[in-house]
C-alpha positions in Angstrom: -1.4 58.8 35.7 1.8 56.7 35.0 -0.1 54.7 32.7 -1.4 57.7 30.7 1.4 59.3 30.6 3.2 55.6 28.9 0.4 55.9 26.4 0.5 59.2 25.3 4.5 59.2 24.8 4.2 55.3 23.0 1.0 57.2 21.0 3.6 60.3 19.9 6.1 57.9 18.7 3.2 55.8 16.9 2.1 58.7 14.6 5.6 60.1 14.0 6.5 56.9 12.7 3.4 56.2 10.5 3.5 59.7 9.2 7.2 58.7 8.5 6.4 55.6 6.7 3.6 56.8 4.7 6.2 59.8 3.8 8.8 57.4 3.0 6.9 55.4 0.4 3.9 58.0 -0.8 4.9 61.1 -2.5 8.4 62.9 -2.4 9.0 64.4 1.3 12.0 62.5 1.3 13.5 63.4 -2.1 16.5 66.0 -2.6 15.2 69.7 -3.7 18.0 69.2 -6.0 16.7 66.5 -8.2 19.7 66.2 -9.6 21.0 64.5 -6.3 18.2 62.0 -6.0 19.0 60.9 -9.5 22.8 60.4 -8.2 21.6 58.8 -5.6 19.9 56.4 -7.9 22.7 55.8 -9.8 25.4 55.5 -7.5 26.1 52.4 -4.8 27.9 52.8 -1.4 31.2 51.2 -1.0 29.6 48.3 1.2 28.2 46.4 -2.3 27.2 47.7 -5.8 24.1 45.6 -5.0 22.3 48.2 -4.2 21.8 52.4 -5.3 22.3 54.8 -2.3 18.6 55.8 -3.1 17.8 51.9 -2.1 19.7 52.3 0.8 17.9 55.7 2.1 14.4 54.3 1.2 15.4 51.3 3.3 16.8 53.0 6.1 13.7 55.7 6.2 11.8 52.6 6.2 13.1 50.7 9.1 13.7 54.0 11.1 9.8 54.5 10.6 9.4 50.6 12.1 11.2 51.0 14.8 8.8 54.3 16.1 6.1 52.0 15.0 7.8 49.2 17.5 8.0 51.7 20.5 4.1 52.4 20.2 3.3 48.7 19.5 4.9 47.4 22.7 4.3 50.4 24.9 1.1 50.3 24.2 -0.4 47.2 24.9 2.0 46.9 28.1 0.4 50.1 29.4 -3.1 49.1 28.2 -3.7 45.2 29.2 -0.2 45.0 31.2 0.9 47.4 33.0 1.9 45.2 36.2 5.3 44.4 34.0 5.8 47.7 33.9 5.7 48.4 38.3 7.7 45.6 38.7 10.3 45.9 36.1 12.7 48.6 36.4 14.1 47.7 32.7 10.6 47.7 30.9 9.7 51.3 33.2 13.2 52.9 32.2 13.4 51.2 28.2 11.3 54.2 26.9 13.6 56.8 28.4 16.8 55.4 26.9 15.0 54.6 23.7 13.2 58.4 23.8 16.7 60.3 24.6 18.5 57.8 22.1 16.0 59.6 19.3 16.2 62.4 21.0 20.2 63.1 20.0 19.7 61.6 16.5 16.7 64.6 15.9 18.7 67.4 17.4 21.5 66.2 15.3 20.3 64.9 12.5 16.7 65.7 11.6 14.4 69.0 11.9 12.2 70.7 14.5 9.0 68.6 14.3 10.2 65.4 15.3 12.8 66.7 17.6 9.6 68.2 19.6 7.5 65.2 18.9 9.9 62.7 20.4 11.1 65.2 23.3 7.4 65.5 24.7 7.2 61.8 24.1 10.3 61.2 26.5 9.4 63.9 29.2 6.0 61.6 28.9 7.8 58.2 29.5 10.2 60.3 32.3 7.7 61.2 34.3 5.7 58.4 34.0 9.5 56.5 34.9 9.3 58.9 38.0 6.1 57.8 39.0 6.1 54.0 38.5 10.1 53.6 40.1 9.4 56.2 43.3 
């Protein structure tokens, strides 16, 4: 069951994270209703450099927020599927998901919108129980 459990929650994160990606560089989910704002944000840099447009910047971040869902599912995964003996005997590799899950969890209640805050909170309950199971 724990093993199921790891898959399903790594799978959640997997999807969310592709959908994000594909969102970030296909089509305009991510662009201000305000166009007026994305063009600012095209034209304006952020104190750190005037390499780069804050639109750069938000692309990029979008970007490697999406890899690093993508990261979750492409580790959990294959450790569940062909490896799942690290994950009984290491309490680190058993908890990770948890911390990683609640760690997304506070940025989506804070930050994002209902879909991925319930997306990644079934995903954690997933990787908490299947914690549970694996470390009792």
């Amino acid at each position: 069951m724990a093993k199921l459990l790891i898959l399903f929650g790594a799978g959640i994160f997997g999807v969310l994270g592709t959908l994000h990606l594909i969102y970030t560089f296909f089509g305009n989910k991510f662009e201000a209703r305000d166009p007026a704002v994305t063009e600012a944000m095209k034209t304006t840099s952020p104190f750190i450099t005037r390499d780069s447009s804050m639109w750069d910047c938000w692309v990029g971040f979008n970007a490697s927020h999406s890899l690093g869902a993508i990261l979750v599912a492409a580790v959990y995964i294959p450790l569940a599927l062909y490896y799942f003996e690290v994950l009984e005997r290491s309490l680190w590799f058993s908890v990770l998901p948890v911390v990683l899950g609640l760690v997304f969890m506070g940025l989506a209640a804070r930050y994002w919108f209902k879909i991925p805050l319930l997306g990644v909170s079934i995903a954690t309950l997933s990787f908490s129980a299947a914690s549970i199971l694996i470390n009792s």
